[in-house]
C-alpha positions in Angstrom: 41.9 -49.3 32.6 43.6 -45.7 32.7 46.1 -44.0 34.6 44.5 -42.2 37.6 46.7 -39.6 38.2 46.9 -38.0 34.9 48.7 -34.5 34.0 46.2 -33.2 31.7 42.2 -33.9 31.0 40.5 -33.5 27.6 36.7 -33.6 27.2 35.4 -34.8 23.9 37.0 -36.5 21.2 36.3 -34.1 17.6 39.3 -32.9 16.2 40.2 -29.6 18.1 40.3 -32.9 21.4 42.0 -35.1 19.6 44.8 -32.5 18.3 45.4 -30.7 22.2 45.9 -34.6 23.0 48.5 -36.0 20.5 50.2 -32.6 21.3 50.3 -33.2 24.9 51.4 -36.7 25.1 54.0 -35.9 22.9 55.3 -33.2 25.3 55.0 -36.4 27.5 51.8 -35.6 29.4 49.7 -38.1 30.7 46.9 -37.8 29.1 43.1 -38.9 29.3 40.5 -37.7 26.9 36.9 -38.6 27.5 34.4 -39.0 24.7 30.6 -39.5 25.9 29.7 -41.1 22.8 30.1 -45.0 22.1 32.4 -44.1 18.4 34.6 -41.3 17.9 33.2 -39.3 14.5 30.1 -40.7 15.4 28.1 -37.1 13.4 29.4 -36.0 10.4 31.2 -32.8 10.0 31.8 -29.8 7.8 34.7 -31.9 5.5 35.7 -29.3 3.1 38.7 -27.7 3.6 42.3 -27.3 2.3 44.4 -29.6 0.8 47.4 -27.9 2.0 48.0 -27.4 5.4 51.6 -26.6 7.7 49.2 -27.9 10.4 49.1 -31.2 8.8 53.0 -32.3 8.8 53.1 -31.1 12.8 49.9 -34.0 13.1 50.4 -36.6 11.0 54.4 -36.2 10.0 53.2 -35.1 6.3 50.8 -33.9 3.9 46.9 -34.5 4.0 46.7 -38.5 3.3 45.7 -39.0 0.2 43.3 -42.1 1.7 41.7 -39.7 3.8 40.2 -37.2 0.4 37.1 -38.4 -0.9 37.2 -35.7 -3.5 38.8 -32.4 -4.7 37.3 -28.9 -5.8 38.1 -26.4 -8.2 35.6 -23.7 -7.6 32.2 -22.6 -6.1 29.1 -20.8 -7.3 27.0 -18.6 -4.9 23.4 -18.4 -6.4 21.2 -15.0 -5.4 18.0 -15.7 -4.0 16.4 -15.4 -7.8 18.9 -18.1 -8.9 19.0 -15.3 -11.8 22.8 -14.2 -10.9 25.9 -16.3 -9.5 28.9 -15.3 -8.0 31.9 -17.6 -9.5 34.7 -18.2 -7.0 37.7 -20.3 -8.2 39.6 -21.4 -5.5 43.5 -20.5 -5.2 44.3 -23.2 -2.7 43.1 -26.5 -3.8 39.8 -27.4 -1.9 39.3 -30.8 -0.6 36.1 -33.1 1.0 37.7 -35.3 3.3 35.9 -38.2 5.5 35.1 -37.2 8.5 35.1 -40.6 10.4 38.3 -42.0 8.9 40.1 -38.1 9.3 39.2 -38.6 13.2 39.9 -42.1 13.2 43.4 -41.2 12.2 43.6 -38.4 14.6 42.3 -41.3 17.3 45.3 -43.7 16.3 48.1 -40.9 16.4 46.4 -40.0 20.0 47.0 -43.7 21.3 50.1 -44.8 19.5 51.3 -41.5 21.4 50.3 -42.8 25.0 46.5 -41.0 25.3 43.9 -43.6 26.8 41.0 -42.6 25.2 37.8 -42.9 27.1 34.6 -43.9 25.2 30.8 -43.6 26.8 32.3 -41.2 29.9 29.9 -38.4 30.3 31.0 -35.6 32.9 28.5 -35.0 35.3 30.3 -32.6 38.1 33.5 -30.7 38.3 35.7 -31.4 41.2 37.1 -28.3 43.0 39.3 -27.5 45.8 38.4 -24.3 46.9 38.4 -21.9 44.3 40.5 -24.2 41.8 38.9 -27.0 39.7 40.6 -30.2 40.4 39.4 -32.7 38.0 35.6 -34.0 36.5 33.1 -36.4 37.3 32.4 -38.8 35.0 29.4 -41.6 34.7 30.1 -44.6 32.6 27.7 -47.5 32.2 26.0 -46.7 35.2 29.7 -46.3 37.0 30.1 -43.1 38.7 34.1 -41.7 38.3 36.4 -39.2 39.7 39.3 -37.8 37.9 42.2 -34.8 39.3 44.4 -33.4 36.9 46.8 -30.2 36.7 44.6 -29.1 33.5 40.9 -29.9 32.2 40.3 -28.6 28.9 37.1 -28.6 27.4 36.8 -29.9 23.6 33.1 -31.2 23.8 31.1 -28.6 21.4 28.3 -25.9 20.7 26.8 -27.5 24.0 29.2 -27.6 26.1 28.6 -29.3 29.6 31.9 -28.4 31.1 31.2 -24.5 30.0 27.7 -24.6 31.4 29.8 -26.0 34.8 32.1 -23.9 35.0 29.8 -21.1 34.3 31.2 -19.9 31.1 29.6 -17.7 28.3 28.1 -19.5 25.4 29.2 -18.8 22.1 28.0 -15.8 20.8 25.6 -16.6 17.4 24.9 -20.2 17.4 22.6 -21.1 13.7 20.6 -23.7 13.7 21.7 -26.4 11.2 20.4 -29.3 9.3 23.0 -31.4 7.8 22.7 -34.8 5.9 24.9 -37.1 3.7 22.3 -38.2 0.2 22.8 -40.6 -2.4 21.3 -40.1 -5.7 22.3 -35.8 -6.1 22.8 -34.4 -9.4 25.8 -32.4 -9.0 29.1 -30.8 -10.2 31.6 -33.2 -8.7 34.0 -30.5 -8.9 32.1 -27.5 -7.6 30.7 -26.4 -4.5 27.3 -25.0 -4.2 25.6 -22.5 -2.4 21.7 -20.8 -2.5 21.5 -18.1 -0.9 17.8 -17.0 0.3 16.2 -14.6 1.3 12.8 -15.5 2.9 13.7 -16.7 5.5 17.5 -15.4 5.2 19.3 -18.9 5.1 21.4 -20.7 3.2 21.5 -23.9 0.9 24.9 -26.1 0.1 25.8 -29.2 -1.8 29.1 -30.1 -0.9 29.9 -33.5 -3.7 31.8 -36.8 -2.6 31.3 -37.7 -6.1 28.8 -37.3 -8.9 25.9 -38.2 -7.0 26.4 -38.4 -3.5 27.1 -35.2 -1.3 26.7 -33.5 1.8 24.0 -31.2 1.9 22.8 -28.5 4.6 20.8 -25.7 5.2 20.9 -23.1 7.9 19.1 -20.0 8.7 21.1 -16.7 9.5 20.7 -15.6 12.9 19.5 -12.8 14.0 18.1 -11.9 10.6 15.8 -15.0 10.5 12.8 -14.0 12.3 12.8 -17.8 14.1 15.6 -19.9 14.5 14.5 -23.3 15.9 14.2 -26.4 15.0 10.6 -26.3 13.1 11.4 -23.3 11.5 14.5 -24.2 9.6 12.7 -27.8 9.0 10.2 -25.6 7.3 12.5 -24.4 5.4 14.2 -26.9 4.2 11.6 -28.7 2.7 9.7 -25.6 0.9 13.4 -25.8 -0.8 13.5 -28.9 -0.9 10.1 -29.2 -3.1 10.2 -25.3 -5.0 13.2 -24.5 -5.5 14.4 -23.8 -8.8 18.0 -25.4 -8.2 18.3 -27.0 -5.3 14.8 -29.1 -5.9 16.2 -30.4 -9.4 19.7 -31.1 -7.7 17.8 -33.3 -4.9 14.6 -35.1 -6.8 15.9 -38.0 -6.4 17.9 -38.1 -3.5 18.0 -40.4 -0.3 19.7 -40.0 2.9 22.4 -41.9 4.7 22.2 -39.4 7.3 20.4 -36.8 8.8 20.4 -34.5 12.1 20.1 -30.9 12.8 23.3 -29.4 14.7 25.1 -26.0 15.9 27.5 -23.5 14.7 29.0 -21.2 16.4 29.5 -18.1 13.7 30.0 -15.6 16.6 34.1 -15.9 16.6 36.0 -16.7 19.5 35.0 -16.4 22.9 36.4 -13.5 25.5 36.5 -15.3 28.1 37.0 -19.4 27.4 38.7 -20.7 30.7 38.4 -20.5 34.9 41.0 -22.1 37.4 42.3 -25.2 35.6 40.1 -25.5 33.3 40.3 -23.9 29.2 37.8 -24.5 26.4 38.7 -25.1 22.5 37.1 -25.6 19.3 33.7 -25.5 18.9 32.9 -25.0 22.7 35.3 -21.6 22.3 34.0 -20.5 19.1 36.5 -21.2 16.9 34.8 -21.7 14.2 35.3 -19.2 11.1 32.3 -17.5 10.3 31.7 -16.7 7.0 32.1 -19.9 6.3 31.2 -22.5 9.1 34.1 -24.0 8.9 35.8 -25.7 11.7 38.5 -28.5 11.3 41.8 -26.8 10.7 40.9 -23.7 12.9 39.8 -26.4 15.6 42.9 -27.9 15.3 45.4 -25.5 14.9 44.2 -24.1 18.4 44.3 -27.4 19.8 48.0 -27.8 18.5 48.6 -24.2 20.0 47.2 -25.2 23.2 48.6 -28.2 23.7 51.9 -27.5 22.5 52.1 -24.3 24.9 50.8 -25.9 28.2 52.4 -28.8 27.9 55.5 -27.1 27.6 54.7 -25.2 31.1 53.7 -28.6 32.8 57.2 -29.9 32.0 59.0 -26.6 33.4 56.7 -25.7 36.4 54.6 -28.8 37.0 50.8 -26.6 37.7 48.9 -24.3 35.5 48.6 -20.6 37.0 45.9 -18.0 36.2 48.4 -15.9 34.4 49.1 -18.9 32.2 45.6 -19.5 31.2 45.2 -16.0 30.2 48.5 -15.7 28.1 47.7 -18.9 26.4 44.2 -17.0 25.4 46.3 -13.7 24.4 48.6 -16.5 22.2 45.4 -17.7 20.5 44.4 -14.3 19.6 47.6 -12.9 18.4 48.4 -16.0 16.4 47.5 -16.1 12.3 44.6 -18.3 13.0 43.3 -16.2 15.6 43.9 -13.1 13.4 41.9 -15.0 11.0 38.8 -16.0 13.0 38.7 -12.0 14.1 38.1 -10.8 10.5 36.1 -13.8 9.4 33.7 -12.7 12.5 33.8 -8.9 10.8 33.2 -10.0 7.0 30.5 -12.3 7.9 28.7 -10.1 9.9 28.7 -7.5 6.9 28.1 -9.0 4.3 24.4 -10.5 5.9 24.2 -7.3 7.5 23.8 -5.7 3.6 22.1 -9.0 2.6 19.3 -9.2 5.0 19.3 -5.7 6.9 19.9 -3.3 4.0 18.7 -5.2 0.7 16.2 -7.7 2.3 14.6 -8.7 -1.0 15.8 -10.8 -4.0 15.0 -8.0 -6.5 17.3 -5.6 -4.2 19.9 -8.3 -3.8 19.8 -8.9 -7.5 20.4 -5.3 -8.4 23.7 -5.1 -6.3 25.0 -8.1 -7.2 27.6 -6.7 -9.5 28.9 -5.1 -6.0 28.7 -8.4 -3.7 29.8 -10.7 -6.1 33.3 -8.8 -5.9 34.3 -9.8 -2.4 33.0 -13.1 -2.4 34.9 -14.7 -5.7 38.2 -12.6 -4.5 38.5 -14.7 -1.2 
């Protein structure tokens, strides 16, 4: 079914899993990457990002596919709380809404063609250690208990993730609570994204179009500003909106939902301290995630391109993964442009809901300096 005595071990199959394991294999690693769900890109995703990309000739061998863009953008408008002022941000790089499922089927296909065995309904249940090193997972599939050793585990799996929580990592700093569904029926800009900013709770609204009237839509509520952030209260929120308000409600009276979930994001930056003995967390289960805008994909992957490209480099020339190796590959991370990126993200984001929700607070105080915070946010 797989090789059992493989170089490397990825957990979960999202994009920043996908991208350490088409790097690896084509260092020649072998290579197994474990997916606990039944379809890879089985939730949707954030799927706006940029059209252009260096990232993307190192994966696919070219430019974005053009089968693989639903639709492109040429600006967005950020609506105060009032919905009586709007900040008008016209994008520099061209702005695209991929889909999600075909993006990381494509990732999937690279992954195999290049020698990974992917691994579907294989959920880790115990790392395997040898003294003080980890060794390798323990995985249950179809009521089948499994034990894998590798010379690297790294974990790709998520917000939630169950090899951090063994390994007894640190969570990601910040995690908002976040509703996310794909409609039909939306009156939209096809062309535009849209946010609503609110104010009570602090929280945000966003249409993100496929087309003229279907779109990804979402709400989250800005922690720590939000006096709650669970489940109920952001479901509370969402459908006051939903019904009053004077956008958003208009946008959405007709509109019926393919999908539907609540979810994480991380919005804290990247983690400190992301790996122990063997093992090294990316994507989502690191933080990297930018944060002022939630986005994840091409962050997600560049690390994973980073990491995979770097250790399986050192696999090659020294056959084991040292301490010291795990720790420069972090320092590489940070020091790189998208780690750089990711640091002042974490900064901006936290200042400008800082002045939002700390210092203004209300929508007739937000209103009255929106001349000043309109500036940064339709110069990025």
């Amino acid at each position: 079914m797989y090789s059992n005595d493989p170089d490397v071990i990825i957990v979960g199959a999202g994009v920043a899993g996908l991208t350490a394991a088409i790097a690896m294999a084509r260092q020649g690693m072998k290579t197994i990457l474990l997916e606990q769900n039944p379809q890879i890109g089985l939730k949707i995703r954030g799927e706006v990002i940029n059209k252009i990309d260096p990232l993307f000739d190192m994966v696919f061998g070219s430019q974005l596919p053009e089968e693989l863009i639903d639709n492109v953008y040429e600006d967005a408008h950020y609506y105060s709380p009032s919905c009586q002022n709007v900040a008008k941000r016209v994008f520099k790089t061209p702005k695209v809404n991929i889909n999600y499922r075909s993006f990381i089927e494509e990732l999937a296909r690279i992954a195999i063609k290049n020698g990974v065995d992917v691994i579907l309904n294989a959920t880790v249940k115990q790392l395997i250690k040898k003294g003080q090193e980890i060794a390798g997972v323990e995985f249950e599939r179809f009521g089948v208990n499994y034990r894998l050793e590798a010379k690297l585990i790294l974990g790709a799996d998520g917000h939630g993730s169950a090899l951090r929580g063994l390994a007894g990592l640190p969570s990601p700093k910040n995690l908002q609570v976040m509703l996310k569904g794909m409609a039909e029926s939306v009156k939209c800009n096809a062309k535009r994204l849209d946010f609503y900013l609110l104010a009570d709770p602090p929280a945000v609204l966003w249409i993100f179009p496929k087309s003229s009237d279907r779109a990804e839509v979402g709400c989250t509520l800005w922690s720590p500003h939000a006096p709650r952030q669970d489940k109920e209260a952001l479901l509370e929120t969402w459908n006051k909106n939903l019904k009053n308000h004077p956008l958003f409600s208009k946008a959405m009276t007709r509109a019926r939902f393919l999908y539907f979930d609540f979810d994480g994001l991380p919005l804290g930056g990247p983690q400190k301290k992301h790996y122990r003995s063997n093992l090294f967390l990316i994507g989502d289960a690191a933080g990297h995630v930018t944060a002022v805008g939630g986005s994840g994909i091409i962050s997600s992957m560049t690390v994973g391109t980073i990491v995979g490209n770097r250790f399986g480099t050192i696999l090659k020339e020294a056959g084991k993964i040292s301490e010291d190796d795990l720790s420069q590959c972090s320092a590489t991370i940070k020091q790189s442009e998208i780690g750089r990126k990711l640091a002042s993200e974490r900064k901006t984001a936290k200042m400008m809901r800082d002045i939002l929700y700390k210092v203004l607070k209300t929508p007739e105080e937000i209103d009255a300096s929106w001349d000043k915070l309109k500036g940064p946010i339709e110069d990025r």
